[in-house]
N, C-alpha and C positions, 0 to 999 in steps of 0.2 A: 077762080071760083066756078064752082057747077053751074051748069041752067037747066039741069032735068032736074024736078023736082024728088025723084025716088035719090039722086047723087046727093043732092042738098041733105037729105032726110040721110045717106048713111054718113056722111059726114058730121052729123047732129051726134046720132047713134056711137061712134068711134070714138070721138072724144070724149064722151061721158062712161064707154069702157075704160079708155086709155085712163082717165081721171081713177077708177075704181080702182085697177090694177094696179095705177101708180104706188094709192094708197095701202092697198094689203102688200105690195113688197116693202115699203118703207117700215111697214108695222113688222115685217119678219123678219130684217135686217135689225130693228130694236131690240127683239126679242133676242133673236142671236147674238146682237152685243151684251147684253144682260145679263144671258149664262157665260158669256168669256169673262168679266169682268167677275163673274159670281168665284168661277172657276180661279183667275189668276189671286181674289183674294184670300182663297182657302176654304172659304165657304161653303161646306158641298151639300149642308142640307139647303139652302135656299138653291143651291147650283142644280138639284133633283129635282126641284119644282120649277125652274127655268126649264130647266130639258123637256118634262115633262109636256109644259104648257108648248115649249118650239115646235115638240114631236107634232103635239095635237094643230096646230096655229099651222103649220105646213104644211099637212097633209089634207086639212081644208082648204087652202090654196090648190093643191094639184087636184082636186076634186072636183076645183071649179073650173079648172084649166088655166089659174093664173100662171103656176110653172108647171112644170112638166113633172109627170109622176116619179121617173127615174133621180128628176134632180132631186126634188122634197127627200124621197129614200136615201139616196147619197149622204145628203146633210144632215139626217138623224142620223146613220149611220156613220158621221165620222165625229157628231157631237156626244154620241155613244161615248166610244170609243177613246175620246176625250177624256171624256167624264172617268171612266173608267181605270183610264191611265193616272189621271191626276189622283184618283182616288187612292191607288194603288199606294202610291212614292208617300 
């Protein structure tokens, strides 16, 4: 445990990000389960508004630095891409 009181004080600070973070990946990991599940049951008008809402839901994530910009882009762009294919067949 710390004994300088600014180490205490980041210590406080850390876990209450680590807590926030924790929470907006668990919500963007639901959300992406949601369009795969939208997607494997055929469904591609609810599977449109899943993508839509992941696109948006992730890229407010990297904007606050929860992940990293290039990842959030990655994963729209291969949920795209998904979507697209399933759509396709």
């Amino acid at each position: 445990m710390a004994n300088i009181k600014s180490a205490k004080k980041r210590i406080f600070v850390i876990a209450k990000k680590t807590a926030a973070n924790r929470r907006v990946k668990s919500h963007l990991k639901a959300i992406v389960k949601n369009f795969e599940a939208a997607i494997a049951s055929g469904d591609f008008d609810t599977a449109k508004e899943k993508l839509s809402l992941a696109e948006k839901r992730l890229m407010q994530a990297a904007s606050k630095g929860t992940i990293h910009k290039n990842a959030a882009s990655r994963k729209v762009s291969r949920m795209t891409s998904r979507f697209n294919k399933a759509k396709a067949e």
